[in-house]
C-alpha atoms as a printed R data frame, in Angstrom:
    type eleno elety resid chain resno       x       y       z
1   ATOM     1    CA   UNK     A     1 -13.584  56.718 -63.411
2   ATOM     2    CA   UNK     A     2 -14.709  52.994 -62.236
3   ATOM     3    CA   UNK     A     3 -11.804  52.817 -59.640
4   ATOM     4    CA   UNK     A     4 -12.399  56.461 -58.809
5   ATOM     5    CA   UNK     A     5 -15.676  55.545 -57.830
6   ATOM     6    CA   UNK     A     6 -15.079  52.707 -56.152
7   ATOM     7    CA   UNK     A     7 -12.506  54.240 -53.828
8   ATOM     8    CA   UNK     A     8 -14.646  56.925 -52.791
9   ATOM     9    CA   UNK     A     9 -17.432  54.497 -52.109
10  ATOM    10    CA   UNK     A    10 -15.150  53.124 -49.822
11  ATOM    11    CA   UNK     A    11 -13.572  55.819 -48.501
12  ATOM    12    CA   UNK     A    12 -17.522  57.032 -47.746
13  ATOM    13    CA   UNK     A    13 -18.072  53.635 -45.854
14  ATOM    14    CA   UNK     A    14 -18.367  53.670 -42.175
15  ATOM    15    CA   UNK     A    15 -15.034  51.944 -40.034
16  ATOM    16    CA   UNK     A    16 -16.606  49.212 -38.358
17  ATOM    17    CA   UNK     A    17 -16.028  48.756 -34.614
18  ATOM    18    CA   UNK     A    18 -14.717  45.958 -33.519
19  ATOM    19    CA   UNK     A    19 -16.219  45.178 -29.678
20  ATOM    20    CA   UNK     A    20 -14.381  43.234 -27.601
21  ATOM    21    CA   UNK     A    21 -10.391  43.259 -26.248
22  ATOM    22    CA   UNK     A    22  -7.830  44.813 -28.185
23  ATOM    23    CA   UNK     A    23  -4.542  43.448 -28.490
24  ATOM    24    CA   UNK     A    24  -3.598  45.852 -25.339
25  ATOM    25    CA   UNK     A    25  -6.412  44.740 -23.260
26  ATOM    26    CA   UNK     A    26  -5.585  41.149 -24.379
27  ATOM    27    CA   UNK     A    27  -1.942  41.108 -23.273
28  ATOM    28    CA   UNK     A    28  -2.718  43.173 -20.247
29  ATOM    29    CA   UNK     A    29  -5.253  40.285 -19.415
30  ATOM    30    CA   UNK     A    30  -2.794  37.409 -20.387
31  ATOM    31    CA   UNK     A    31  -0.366  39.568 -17.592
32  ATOM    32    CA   UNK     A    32  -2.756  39.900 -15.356
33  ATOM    33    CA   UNK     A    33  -3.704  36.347 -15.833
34  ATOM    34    CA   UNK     A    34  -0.199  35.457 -14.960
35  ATOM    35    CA   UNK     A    35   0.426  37.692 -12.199
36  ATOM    36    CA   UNK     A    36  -2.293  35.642 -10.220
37  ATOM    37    CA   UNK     A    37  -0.695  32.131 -11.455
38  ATOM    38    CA   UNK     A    38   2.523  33.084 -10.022
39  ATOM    39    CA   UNK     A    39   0.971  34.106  -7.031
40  ATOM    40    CA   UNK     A    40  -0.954  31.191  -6.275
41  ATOM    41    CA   UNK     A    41   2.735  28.939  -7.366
42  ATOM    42    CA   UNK     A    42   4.274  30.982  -4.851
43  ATOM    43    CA   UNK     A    43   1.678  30.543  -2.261
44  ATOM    44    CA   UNK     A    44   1.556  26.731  -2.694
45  ATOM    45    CA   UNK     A    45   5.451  27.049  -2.695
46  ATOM    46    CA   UNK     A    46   5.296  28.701   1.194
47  ATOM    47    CA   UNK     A    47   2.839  26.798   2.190
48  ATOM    48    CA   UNK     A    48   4.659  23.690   1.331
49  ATOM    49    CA   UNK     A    49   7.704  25.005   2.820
50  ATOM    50    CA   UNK     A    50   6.253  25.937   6.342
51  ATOM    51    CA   UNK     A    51   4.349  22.276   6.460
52  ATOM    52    CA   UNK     A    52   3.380  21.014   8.525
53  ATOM    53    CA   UNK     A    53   1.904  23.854  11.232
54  ATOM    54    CA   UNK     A    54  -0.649  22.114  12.604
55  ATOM    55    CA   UNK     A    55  -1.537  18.362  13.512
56  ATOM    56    CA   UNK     A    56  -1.482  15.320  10.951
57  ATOM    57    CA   UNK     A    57  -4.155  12.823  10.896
58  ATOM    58    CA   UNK     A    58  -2.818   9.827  10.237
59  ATOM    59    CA   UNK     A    59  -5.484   6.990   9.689
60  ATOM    60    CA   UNK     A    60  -4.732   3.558  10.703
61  ATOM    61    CA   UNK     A    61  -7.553   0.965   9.139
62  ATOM    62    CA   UNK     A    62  -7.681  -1.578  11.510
63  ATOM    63    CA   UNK     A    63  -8.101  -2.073  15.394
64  ATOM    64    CA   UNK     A    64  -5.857  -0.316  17.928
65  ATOM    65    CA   UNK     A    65  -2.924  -3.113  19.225
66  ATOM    66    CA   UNK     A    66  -2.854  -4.571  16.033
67  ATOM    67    CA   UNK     A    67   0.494  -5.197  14.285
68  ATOM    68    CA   UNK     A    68  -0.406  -2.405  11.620
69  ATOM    69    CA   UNK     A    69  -1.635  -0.507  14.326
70  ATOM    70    CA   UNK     A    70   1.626  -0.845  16.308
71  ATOM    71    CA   UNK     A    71   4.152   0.100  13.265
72  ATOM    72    CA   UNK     A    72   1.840   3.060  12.674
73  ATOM    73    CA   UNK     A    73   2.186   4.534  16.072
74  ATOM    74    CA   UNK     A    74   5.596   3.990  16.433
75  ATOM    75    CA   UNK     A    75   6.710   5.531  13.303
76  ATOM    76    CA   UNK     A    76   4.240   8.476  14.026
77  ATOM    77    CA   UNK     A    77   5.583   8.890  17.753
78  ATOM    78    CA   UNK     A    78   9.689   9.401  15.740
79  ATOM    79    CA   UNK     A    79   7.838  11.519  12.901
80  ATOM    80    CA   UNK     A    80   6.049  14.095  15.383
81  ATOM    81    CA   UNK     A    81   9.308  14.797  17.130
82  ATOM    82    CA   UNK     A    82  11.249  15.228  13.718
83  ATOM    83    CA   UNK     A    83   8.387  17.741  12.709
84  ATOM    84    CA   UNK     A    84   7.669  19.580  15.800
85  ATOM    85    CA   UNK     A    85   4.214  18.497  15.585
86  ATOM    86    CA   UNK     A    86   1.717  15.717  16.391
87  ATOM    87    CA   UNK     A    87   0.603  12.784  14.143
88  ATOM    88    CA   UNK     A    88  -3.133  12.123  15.558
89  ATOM    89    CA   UNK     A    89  -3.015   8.327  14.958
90  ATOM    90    CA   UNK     A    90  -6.990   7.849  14.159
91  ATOM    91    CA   UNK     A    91  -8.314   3.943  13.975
92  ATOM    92    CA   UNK     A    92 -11.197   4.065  11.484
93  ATOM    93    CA   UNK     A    93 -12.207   0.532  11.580
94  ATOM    94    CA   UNK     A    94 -14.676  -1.380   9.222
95  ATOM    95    CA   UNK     A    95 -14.941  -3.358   5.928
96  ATOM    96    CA   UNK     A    96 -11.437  -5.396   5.887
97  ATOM    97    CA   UNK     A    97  -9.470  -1.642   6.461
98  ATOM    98    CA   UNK     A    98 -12.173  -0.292   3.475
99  ATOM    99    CA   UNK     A    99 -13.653   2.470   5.326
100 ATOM   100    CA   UNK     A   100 -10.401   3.879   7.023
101 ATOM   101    CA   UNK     A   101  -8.250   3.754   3.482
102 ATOM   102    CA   UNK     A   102 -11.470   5.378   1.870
103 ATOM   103    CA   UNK     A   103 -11.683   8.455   4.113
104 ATOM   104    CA   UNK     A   104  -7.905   9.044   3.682
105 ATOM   105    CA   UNK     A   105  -8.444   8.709  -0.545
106 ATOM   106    CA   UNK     A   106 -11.309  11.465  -0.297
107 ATOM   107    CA   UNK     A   107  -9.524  13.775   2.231
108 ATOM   108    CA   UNK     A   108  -8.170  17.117   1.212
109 ATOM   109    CA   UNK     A   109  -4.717  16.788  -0.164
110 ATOM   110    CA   UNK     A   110  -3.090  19.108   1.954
111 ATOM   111    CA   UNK     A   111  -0.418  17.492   3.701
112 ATOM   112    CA   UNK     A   112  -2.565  16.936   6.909
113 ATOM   113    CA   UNK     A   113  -3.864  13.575   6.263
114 ATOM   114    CA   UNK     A   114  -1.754  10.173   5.824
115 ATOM   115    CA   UNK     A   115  -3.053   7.016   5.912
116 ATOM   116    CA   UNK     A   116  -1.437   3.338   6.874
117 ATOM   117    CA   UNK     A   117  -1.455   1.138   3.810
118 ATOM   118    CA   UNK     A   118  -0.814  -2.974   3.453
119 ATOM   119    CA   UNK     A   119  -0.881  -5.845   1.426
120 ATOM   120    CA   UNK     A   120  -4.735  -6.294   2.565
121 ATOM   121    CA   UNK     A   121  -6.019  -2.903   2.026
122 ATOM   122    CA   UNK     A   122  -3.942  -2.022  -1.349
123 ATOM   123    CA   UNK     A   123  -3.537  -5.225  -2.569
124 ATOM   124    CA   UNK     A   124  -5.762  -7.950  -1.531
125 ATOM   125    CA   UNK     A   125  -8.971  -6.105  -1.243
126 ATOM   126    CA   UNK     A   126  -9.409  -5.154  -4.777
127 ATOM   127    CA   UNK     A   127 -10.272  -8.697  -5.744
128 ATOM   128    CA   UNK     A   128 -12.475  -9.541  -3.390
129 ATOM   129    CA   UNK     A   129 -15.054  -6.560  -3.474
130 ATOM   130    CA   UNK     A   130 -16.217  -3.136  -4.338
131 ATOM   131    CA   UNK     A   131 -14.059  -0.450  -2.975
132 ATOM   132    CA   UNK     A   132 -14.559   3.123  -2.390
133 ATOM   133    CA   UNK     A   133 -10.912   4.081  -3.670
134 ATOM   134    CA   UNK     A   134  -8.793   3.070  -6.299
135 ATOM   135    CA   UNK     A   135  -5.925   1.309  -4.469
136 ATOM   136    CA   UNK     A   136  -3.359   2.792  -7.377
137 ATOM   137    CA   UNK     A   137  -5.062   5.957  -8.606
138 ATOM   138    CA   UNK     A   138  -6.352   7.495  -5.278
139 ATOM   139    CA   UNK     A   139  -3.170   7.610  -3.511
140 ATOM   140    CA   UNK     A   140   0.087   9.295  -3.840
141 ATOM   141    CA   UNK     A   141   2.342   7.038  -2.303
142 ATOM   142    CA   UNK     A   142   5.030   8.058   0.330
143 ATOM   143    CA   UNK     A   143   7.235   4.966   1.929
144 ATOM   144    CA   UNK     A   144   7.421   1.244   2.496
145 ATOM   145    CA   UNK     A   145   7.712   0.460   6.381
146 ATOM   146    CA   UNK     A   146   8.435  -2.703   7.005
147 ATOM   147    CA   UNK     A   147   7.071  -6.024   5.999
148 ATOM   148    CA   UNK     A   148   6.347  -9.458   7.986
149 ATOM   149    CA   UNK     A   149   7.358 -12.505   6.149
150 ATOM   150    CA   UNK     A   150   4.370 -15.355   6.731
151 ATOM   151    CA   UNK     A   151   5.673 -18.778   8.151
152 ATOM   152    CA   UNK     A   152   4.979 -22.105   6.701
153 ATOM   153    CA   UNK     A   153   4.705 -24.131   9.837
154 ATOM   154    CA   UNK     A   154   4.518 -28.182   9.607
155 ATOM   155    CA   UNK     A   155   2.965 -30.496  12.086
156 ATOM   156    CA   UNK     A   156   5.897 -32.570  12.929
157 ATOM   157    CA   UNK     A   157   4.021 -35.642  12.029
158 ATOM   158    CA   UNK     A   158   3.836 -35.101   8.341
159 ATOM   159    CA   UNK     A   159   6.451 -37.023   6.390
160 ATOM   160    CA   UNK     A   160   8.304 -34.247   4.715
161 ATOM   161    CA   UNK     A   161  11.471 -32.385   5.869
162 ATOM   162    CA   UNK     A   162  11.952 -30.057   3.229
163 ATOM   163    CA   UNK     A   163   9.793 -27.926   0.918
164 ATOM   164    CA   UNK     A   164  10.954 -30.622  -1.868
165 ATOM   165    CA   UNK     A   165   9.316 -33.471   0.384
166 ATOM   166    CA   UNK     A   166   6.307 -31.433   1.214
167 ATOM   167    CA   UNK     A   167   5.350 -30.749  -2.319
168 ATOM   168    CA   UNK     A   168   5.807 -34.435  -3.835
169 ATOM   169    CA   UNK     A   169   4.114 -35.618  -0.672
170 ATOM   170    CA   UNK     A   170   0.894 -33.013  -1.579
171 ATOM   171    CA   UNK     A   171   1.436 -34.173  -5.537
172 ATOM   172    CA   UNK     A   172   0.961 -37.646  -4.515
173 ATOM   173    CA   UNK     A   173  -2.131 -37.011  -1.999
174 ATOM   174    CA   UNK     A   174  -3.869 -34.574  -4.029
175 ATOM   175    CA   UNK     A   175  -6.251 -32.832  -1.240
176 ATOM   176    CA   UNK     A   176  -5.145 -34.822   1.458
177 ATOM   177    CA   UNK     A   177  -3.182 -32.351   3.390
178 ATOM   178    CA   UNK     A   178  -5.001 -30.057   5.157
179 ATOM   179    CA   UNK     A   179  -3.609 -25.711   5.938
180 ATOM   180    CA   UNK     A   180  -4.993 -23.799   8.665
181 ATOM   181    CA   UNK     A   181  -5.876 -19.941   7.992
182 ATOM   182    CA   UNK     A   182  -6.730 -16.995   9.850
183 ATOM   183    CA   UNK     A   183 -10.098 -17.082   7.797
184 ATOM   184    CA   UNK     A   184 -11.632 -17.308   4.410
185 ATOM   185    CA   UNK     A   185  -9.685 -14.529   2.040
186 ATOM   186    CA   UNK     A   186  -7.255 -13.208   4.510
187 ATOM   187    CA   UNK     A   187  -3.408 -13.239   3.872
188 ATOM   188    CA   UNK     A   188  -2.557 -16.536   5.478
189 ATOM   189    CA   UNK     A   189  -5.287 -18.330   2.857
190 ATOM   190    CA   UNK     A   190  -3.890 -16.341  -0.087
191 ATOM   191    CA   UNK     A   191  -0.432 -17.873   0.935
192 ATOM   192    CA   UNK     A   192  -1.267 -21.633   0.777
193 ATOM   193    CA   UNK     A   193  -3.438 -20.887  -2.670
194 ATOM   194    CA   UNK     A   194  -0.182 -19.038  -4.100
195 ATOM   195    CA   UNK     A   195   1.347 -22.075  -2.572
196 ATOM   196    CA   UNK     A   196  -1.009 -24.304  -4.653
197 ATOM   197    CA   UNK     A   197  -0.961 -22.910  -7.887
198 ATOM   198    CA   UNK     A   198   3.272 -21.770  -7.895
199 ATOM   199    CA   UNK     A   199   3.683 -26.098  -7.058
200 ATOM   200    CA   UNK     A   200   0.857 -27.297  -8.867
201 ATOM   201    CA   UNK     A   201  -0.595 -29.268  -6.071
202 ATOM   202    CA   UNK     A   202  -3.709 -29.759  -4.270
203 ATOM   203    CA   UNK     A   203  -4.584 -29.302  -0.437
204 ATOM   204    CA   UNK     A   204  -7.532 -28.779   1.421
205 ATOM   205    CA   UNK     A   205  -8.095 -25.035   2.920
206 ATOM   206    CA   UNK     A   206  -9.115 -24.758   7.057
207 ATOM   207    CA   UNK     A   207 -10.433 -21.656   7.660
208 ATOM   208    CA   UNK     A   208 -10.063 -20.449  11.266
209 ATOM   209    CA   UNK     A   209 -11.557 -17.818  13.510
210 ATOM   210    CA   UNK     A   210  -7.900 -16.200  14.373
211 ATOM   211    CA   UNK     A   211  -4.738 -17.632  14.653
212 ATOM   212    CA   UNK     A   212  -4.885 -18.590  18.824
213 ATOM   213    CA   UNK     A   213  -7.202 -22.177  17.796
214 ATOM   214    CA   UNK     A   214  -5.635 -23.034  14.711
215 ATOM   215    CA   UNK     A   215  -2.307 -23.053  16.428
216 ATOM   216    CA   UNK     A   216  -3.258 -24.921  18.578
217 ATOM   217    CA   UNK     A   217  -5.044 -27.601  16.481
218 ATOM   218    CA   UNK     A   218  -1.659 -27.304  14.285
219 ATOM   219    CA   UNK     A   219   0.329 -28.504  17.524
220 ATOM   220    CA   UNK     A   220  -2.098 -31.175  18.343
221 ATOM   221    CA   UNK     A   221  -1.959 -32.592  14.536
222 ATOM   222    CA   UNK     A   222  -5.511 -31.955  13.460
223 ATOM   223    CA   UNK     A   223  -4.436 -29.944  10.290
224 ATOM   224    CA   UNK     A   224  -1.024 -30.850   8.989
225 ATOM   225    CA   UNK     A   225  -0.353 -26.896   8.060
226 ATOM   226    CA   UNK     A   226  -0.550 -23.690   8.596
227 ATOM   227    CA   UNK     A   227   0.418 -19.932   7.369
228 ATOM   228    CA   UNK     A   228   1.235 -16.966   9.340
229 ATOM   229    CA   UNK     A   229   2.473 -13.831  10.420
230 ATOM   230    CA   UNK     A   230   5.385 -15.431  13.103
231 ATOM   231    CA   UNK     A   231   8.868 -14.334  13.055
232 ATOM   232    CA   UNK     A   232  10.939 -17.370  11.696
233 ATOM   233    CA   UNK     A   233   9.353 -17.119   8.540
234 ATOM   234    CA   UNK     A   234   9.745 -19.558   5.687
235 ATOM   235    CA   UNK     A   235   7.807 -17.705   3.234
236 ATOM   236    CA   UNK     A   236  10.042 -14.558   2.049
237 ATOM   237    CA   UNK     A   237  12.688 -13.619  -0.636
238 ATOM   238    CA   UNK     A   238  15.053 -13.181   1.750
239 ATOM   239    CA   UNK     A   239  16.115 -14.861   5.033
240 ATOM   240    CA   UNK     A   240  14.527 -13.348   8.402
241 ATOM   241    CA   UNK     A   241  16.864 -12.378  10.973
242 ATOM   242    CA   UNK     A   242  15.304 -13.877  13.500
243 ATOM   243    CA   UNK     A   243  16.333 -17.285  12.062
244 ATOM   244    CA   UNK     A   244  19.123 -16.906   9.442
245 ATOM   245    CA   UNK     A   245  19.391 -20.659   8.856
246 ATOM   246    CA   UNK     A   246  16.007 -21.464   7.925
247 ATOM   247    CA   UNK     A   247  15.742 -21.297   4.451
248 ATOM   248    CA   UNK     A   248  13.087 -19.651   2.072
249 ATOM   249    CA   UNK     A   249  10.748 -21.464   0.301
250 ATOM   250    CA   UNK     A   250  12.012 -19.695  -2.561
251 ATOM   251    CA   UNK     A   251  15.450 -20.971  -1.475
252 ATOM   252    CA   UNK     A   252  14.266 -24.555  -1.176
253 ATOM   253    CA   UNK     A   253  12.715 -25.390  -4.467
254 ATOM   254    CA   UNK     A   254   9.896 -23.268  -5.480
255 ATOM   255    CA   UNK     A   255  11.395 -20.207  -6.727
256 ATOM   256    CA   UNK     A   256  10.065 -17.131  -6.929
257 ATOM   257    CA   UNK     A   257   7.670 -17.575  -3.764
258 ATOM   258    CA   UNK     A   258   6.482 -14.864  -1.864
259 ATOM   259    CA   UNK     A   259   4.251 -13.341   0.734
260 ATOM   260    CA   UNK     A   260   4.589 -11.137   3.309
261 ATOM   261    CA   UNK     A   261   2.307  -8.113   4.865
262 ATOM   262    CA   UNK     A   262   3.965  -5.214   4.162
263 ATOM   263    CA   UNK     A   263   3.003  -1.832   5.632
264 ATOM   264    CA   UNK     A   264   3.351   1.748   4.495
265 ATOM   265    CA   UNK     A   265   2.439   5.267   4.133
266 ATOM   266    CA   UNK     A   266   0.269   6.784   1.604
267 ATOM   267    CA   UNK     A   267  -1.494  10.480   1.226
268 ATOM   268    CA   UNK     A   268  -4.373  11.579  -0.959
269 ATOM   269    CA   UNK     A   269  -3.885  11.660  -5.108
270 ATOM   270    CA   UNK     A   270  -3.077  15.171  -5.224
271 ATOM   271    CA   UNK     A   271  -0.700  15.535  -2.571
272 ATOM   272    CA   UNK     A   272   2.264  18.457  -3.471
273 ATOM   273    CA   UNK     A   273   4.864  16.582  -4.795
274 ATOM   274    CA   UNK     A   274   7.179  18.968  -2.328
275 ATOM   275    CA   UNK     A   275   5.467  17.192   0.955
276 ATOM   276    CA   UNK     A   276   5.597  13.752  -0.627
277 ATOM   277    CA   UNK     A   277   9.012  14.298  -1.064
278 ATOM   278    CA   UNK     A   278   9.953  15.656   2.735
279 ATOM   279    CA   UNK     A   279   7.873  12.512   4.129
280 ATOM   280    CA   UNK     A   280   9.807  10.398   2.105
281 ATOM   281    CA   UNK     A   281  13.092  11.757   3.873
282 ATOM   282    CA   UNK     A   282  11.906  11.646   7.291
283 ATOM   283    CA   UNK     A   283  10.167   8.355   7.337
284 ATOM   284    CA   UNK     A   284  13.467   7.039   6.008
285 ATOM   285    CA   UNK     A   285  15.817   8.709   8.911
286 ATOM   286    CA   UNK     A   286  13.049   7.274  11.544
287 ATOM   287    CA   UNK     A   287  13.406   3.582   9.863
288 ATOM   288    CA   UNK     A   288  17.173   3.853  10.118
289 ATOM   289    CA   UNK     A   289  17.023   4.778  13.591
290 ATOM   290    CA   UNK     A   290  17.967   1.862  16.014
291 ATOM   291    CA   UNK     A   291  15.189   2.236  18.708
292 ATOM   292    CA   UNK     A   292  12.585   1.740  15.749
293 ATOM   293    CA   UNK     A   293  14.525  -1.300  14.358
294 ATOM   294    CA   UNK     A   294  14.809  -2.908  17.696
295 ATOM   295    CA   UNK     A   295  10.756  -2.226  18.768
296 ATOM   296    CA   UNK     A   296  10.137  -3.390  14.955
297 ATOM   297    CA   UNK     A   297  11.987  -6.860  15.354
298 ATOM   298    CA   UNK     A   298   9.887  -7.840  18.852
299 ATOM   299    CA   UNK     A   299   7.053  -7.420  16.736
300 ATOM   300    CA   UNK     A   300   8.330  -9.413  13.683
301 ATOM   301    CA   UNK     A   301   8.610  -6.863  11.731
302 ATOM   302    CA   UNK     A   302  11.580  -6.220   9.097
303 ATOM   303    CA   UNK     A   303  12.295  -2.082   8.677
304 ATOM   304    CA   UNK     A   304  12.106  -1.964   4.772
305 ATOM   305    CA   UNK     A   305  12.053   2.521   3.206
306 ATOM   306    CA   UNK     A   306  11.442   2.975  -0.437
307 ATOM   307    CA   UNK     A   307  10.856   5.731  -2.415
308 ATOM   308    CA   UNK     A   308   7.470   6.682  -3.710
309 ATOM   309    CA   UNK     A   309   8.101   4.981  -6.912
310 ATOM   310    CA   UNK     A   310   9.486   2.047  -5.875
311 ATOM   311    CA   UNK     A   311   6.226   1.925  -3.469
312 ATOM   312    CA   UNK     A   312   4.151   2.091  -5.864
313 ATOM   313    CA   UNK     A   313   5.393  -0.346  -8.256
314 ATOM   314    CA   UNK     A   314   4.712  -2.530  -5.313
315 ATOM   315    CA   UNK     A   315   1.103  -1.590  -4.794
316 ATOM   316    CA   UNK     A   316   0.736  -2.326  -9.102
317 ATOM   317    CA   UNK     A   317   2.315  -5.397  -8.901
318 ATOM   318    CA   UNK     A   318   0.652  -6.785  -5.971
319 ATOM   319    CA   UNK     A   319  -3.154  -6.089  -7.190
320 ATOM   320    CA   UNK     A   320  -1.914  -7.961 -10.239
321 ATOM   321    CA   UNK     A   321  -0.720 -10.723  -8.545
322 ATOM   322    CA   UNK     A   322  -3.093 -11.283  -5.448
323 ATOM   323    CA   UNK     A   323  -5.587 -10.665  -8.304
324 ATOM   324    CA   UNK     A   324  -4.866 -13.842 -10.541
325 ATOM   325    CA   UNK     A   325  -4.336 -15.995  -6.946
326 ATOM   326    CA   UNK     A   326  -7.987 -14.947  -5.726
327 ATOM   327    CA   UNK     A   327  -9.647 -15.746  -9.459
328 ATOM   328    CA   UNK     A   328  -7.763 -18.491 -10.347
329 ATOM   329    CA   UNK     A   329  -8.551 -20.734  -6.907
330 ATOM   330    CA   UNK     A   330 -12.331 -18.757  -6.956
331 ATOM   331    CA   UNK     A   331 -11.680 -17.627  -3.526
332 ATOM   332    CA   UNK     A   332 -14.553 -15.095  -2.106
333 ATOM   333    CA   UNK     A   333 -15.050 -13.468   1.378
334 ATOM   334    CA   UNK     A   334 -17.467 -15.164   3.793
């Protein structure tokens, strides 16, 4: 009688209802759900495929006529005919290429902005001040350019003929020898303090306004040495072809030197993979093409593509480096 009782009280109780989806409601959602992803995938997908349809920006950091300047404007002029549309080559000039690399990191990552990269804004900068981008997290990379191997130029005075002579000559004159610069922080310092510190010597920095007056005090023998973006370069893994018989530092005794200013193409962080990949292709075929080697080489500047990977590996390993030159000598911006 118990269990008879106790099934009728239940069979008496009321069927709760359960509010909210059902299963059916919750697959149709889930369906519906994807439906829309797939759309908006397939979307992206077209849109990707028909870029570009309208203009680029591409965002060069520094001062129109300058070497980056130059490489960007010649690789955009190739790129707009491969793409049936313009690349608006903006200067946005300010804060050591800061404020030009900043408004390409926070631009919408939709294929229509690029920006000009280098060893000063990606590499060098990071060290030396607040930024308003990650140089490695706010930018998908695209391609290498080209790079310009600096110069180690001697006043012919100085009693060394080699890289060898030079650096026992500095070990025995600690902070004797004076090196000309470009200015305090710029690439040309950062070469003679990587100098310093790769031969364990000491020499005395000359910061100049520009390269035009320490030349010239270079020729007349009132600094002994100097750094630079010219041509027959010194100062790179590899021999320049402008002179193939000078050696490299590297090459004569202090291995594993190098500096150079590279240049390249990045886009915002969130860039389609899809249009990464398409620049990638095309900025290759324009660096391969002979009229943009030749107009490269009368500005000293060696064509050099890379993949996005291999481009960014660069951009890493240069922050690190430039990093430990520009703590390790104390070196700050004027």
């Amino acid at each position: 009688m118990i269990g008879v009782a106790r099934t009728e009280q239940a069979a008496n109780r009321p069927v709760p209802v359960v509010r909210g989806r059902t299963p059916a409601m919750t697959r149709a959602a889930l369906a519906l759900l994807a439906g829309l992803l797939w759309t908006e995938v397939a979307r992206a997908q077209s849109a990707d495929a028909r870029w570009p349809e309208r203009p680029i920006r591409f965002i060069v950091p520094f001062t129109a006529g300058s070497s980056s300047d130059t490489v960007a404007r010649l690789v955009a002029q190739k790129l707009a005919e491969r793409f049936g549309q313009p690349l608006v080559v903006e200067n946005r000039v300010g804060g050591g290429g800061s404020i030009g690399s900043g408004e390409v990191a926070h631009a919408d990552a939709d294929g229509y902005t690029l920006g000009l990269a280098n060893t000063s804004t990606h590499a060098v900068a990071a060290s030396l001040a607040p930024l308003p981008y990650d140089p490695v997290k706010d930018f998908a990379p695209v391609s290498m350019l080209g790079h310009s191997p600096f110069v180690l130029a001697l006043y012919p005075g100085v009693p060394a003929h080699s890289v060898q002579e030079l650096i026992a000559l500095a070990r025995a004159r600690p902070r004797a020898l004076n090196y000309a610069s470009a200015g305090p922080a710029t690439l040309a310092h950062l070469s003679g303090a990587l100098f310093e510190k790769m031969a364990k010597i000491e020499l005395t920095h000359v910061p100049y306004r520009g390269t035009a007056q320490s030349t010239l005090d270079l020729l007349e023998g009132r600094v002994e040495m100097q750094f630079g973006t010219i041509p027959p370069t010194v100062t790179g893994t590899v021999r320049n072809p402008t002179l193939p018989d000078v050696p490299t530092i590297a090459e004569s005794g202090l291995a594993g030197y190098e500096c150079s200013l590279w240049q390249a193409i990045v886009a915002p962080a969130a860039a389609s993979p899809a249009i990464i990949a398409r620049l990638n292709r095309e900025v290759g075929a324009v660096l391969a093409d002979p009229d943009v080697r030749a107009a490269f080489a009368k500005h000293g500047v060696e064509p050099e593509a890379s993949s996005p990977a291999a481009l960014g590996a660069r951009i890493r390993a240069d922050v690190q480096k430039w990093r430990d030159v520009i703590t390790g000598a104390g070196i700050r911006e004027n």
